[in-house]
VOGU-3710 file (C-alpha; in Angstrom, 3 decimals, decimal comma):
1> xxxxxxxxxx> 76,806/89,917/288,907  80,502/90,644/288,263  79,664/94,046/287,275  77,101/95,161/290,363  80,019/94,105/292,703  82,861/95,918/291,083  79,869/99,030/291,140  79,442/98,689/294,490  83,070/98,529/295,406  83,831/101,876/293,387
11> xxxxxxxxxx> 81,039/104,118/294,425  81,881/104,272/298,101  85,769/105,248/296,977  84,796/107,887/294,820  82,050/109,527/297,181  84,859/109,402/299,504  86,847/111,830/297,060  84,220/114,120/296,365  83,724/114,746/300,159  86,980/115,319/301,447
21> xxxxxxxxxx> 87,760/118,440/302,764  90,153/120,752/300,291  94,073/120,799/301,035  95,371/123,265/303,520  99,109/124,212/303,509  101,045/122,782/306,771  103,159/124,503/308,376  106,721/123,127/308,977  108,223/122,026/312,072  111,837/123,968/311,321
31> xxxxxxxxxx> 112,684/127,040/310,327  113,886/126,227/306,641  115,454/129,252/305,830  119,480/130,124/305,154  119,981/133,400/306,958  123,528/133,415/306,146  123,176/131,963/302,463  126,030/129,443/303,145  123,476/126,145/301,616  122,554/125,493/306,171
41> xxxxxxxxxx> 119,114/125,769/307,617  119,334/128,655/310,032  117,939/125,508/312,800  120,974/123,840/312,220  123,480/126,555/311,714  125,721/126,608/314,309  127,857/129,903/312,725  125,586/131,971/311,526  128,104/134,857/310,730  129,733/132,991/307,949
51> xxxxxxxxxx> 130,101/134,206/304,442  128,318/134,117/301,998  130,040/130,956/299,509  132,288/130,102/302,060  133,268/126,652/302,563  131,157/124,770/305,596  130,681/121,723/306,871  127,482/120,263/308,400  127,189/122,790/311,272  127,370/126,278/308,976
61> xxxxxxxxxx> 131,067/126,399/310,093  133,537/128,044/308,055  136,905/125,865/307,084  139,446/128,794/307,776  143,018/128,826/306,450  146,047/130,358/307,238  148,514/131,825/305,031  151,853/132,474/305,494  153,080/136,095/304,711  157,127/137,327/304,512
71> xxxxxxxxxx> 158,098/140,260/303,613  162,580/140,319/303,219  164,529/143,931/303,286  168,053/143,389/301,406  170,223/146,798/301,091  173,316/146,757/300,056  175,776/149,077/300,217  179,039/150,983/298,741  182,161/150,422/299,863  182,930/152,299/303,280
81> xxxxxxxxxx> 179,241/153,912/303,145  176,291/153,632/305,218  174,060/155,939/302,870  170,908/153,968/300,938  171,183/154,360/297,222  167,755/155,408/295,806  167,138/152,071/294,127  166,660/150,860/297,618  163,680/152,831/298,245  161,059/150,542/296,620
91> xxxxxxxxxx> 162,478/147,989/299,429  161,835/150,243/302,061  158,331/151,317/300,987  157,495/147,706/300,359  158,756/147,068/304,113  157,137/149,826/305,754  153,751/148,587/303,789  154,046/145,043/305,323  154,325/146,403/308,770  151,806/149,038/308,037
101> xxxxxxxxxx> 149,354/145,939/307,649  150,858/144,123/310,738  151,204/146,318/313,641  152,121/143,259/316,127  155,243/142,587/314,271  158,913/143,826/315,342  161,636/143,902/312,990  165,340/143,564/313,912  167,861/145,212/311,291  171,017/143,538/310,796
111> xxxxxxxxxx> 173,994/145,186/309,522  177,193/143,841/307,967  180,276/144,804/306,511  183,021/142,961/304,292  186,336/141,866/305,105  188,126/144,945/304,095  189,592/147,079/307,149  189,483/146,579/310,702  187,028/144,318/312,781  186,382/147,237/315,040
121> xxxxxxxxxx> 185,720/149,553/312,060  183,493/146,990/310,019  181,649/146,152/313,607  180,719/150,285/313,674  180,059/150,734/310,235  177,749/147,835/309,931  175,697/149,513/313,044  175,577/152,625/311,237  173,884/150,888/307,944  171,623/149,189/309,854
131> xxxxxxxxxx> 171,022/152,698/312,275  170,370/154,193/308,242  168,096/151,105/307,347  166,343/151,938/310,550  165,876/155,645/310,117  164,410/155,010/306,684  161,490/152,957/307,134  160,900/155,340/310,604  160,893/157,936/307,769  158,364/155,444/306,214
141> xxxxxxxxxx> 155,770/155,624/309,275  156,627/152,770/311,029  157,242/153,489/315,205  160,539/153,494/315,899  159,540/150,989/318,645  159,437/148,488/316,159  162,511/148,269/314,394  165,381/147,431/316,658  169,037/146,933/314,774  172,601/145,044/315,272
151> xxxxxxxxxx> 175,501/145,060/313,771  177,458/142,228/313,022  180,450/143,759/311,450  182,364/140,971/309,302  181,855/138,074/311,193  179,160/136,763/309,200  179,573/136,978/305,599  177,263/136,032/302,558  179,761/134,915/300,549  183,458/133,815/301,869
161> xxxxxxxxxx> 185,209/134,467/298,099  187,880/137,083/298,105  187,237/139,838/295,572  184,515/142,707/294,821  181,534/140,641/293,775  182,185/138,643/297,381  182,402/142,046/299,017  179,801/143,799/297,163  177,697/140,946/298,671  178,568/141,246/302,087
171> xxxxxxxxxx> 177,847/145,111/302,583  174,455/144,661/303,557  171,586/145,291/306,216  168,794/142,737/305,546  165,276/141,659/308,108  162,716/139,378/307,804  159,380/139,446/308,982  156,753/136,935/308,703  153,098/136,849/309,818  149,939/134,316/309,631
181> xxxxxxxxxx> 146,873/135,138/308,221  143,467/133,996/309,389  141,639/133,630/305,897  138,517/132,197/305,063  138,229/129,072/302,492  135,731/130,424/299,685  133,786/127,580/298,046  134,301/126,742/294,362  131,332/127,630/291,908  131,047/126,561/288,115
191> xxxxxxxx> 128,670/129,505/287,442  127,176/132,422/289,393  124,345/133,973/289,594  123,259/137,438/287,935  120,690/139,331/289,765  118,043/141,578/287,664  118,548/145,460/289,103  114,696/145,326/287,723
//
């Protein structure tokens, strides 16, 4: 009797398999797809402009940085001259380069003379280095709108030691410019990817 029961329980369940209808494929509610390839369904992607393996958070955002770039011009000078030794001209180039890349930025040349001589003559001459610092890096391509200069003469020295070497120091033009930099955070990958040019 056990047996005709456990038959009769069975045969409905499989008649019930053999009659279903086949498996069709369902279509889903979201659009699953990564437009942007950053790893965020193009329905949640709130950025889709990011790029691709750039750090994102839930959204599809990128994570931007910014980094700090300075670029320093140091001349110096021969005694009683306002004329740029060619050794200086890698500091010029390197200068005009940096403002080449960031035309928003202004750069004021200061001048500056040592101890030896006159105030009034060291205030003049360190106006004409940084007029010849100036005139260089115009030379360079850079608008002479940008650069302004100023001469300080002797009144503020690198280095307050009698002697050459303190002098030698102190008959300069230097500038600094610094700008910020918008940069996106790439993500980190242990491997990549090769794709087949087949």
């Amino acid at each position: 009797m056990k047996t005709w029961t456990v038959l009769a329980l069975i045969l409905p369940l499989a008649a019930c398999s053999l009659t279903s209808a086949p498996e069709q494929e369902t279509a889903s509610a979201y659009d699953l797809s990564d437009m942007d390839r950053d790893g965020v369904i193009t329905a949640r992607d709130n950025c889709l402009d990011s790029l691709e393996n750039s750090a994102v958070d839930n959204d599809g955002c990128g994570d931007n940085k910014y980094a700090a770039l300075q670029q320093d011009i140091i001349i110096l000078f021969d005694h009683d001259r306002s004329v740029i030794k060619a050794q200086y001209q890698d500091e010029i180039n390197k200068m005009a380069s940096f403002m080449a890349e960031n035309p928003e930025l202004s750069l004021l040349l200061e001048g500056h003379a040592s101890r030896v001589g006159t105030e009034e003559y060291n205030l003049a001459l360190s106006k004409r280095r940084a007029q010849t610092a100036r005139s260089a890096l115009i030379k360079a391509g850079i608008d002479s709108s940008r650069l302004e200069i100023i001469g300080y003469g002797e009144t503020q020295p690198l280095l307050m030691a009698e002697g050459e070497q303190a002098a030698a120091a102190n008959r300069r033009v230097v500038g600094a410019l610094t700008a910020m930099r918008d940069e996106v955070r790439m993500r980190w990958n242990v491997y990549s990817v090769e794709h087949s040019t087949n």
